[in-house]
C-alpha positions in Angstrom: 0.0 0.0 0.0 1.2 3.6 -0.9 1.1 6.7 1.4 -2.6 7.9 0.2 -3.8 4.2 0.3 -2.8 4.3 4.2 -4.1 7.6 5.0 -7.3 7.1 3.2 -7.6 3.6 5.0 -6.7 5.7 8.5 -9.7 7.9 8.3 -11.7 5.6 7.0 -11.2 3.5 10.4 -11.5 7.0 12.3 -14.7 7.3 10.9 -15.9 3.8 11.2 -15.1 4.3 15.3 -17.0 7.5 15.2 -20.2 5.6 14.2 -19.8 2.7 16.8 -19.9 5.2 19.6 -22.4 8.0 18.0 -25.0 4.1 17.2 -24.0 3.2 21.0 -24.6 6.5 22.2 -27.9 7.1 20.2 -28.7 3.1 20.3 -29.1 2.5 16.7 -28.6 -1.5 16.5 -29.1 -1.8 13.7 -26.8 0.3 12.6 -24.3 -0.9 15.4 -24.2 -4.3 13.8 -23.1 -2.9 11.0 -19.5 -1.6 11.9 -18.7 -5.0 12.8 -17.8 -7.8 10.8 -20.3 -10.5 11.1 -17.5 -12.7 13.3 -17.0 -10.5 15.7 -15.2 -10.8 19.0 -16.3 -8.6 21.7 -14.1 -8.8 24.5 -15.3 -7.7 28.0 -14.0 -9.3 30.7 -12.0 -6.7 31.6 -14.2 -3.7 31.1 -15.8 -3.3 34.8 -14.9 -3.2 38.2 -13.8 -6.3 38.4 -12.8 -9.2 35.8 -15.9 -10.9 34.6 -14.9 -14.3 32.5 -18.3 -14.4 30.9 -17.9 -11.0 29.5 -16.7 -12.4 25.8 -19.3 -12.6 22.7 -18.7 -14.1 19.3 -20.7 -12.2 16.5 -21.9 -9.1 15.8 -25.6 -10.2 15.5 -25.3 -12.3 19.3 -22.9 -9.4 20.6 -25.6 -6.4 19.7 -28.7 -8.3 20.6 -27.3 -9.0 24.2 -25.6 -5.2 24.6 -29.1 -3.3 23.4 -31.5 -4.8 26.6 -28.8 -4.3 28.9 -28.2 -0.4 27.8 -32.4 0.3 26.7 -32.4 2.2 30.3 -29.2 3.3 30.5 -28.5 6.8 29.1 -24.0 7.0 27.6 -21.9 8.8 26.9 -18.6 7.3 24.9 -15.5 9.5 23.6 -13.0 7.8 21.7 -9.8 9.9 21.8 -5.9 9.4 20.7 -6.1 6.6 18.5 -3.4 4.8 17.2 -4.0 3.4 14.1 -1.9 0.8 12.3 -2.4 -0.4 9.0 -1.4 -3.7 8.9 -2.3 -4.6 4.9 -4.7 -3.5 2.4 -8.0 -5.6 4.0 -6.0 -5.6 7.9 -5.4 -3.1 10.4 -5.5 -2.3 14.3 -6.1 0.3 16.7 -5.9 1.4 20.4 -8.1 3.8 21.3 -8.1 6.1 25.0 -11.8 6.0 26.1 -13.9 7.5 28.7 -17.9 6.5 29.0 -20.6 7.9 31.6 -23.9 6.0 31.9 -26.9 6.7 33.9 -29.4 4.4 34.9 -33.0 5.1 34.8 -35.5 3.8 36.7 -35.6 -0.1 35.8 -32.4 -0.3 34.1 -30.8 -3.5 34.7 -27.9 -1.9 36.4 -25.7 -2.3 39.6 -25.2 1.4 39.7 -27.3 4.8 39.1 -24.0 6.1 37.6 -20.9 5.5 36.4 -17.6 7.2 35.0 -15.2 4.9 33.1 -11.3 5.4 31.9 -10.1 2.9 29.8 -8.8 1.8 26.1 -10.7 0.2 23.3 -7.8 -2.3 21.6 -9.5 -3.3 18.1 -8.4 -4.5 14.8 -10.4 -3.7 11.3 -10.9 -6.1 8.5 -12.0 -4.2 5.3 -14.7 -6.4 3.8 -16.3 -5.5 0.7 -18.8 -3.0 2.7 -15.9 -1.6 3.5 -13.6 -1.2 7.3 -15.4 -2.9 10.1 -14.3 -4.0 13.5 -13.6 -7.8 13.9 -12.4 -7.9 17.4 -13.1 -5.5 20.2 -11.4 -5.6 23.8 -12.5 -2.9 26.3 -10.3 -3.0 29.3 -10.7 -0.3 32.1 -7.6 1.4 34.3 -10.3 2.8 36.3 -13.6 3.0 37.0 -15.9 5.5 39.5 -19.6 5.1 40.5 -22.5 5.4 42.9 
């Protein structure tokens, strides 16, 4: 791959993280599902207050249809900041990302906490598929995490 071919590939997987967290945010799931690849790993063992071994989900359609009841009642809040981005080959790349979320619960959500503030880093990689970039695995671990 040339110069242009990586830097168009970069903000193509900039973009492509901006519309997981706007769909999360906004809790379009169906248009969630769609910035994965349909294998999708979704690890999150590591993303709460303690390690939680169940916390890992194998496709995009299984991953999304167990995130969206969970988060129905909760009202986030995601920014993805200071990615670093390496393009690995034409259809492979991978990323880290610094992340902070905040999350309300409603009344009713299905949540251990009426707030939280989370710290942590999103480590990805990107398989461009004919669609075009989407995430194929996804590990959220946290270096802290405040609530009440």
């Amino acid at each position: 791959m040339d110069l242009v071919d990586r830097l168009v590939a970069d903000a193509d997987i900039r973009s492509l993280k901006a519309r997981y967290f706007r769909c999360l945010d906004t809790k379009a799931w169906t248009d969630l599902e769609a910035v994965f690849a349909p294998d999708l790993v979704a690890d999150l063992r590591d993303s709460g207050v303690e390690r939680n071994e169940a916390l890992i989900v194998k496709g995009a359609a299984q991953y999304v249809s167990q995130l969206a009841p969970i988060l129905e009642r909760i009202v986030t809040v995601h920014h993805g900041h200071t990615p670093e981005i390496e393009i690995e080959s034409a259809t492979a790349a991978r990323g880290v990302w610094a992340m902070e979320d905040k999350l309300w619960a409603l009344e009713g959500a299905p949540a251990p906490f009426r707030w939280m503030h989370g710290y942590g880093h999103y480590h990805e990689t990107y398989v461009r598929l004919e669609a075009g970039w989407r995430i194929q695995t996804l590990r959220l671990t946290r270096l802290r995490v405040d609530h009440g």
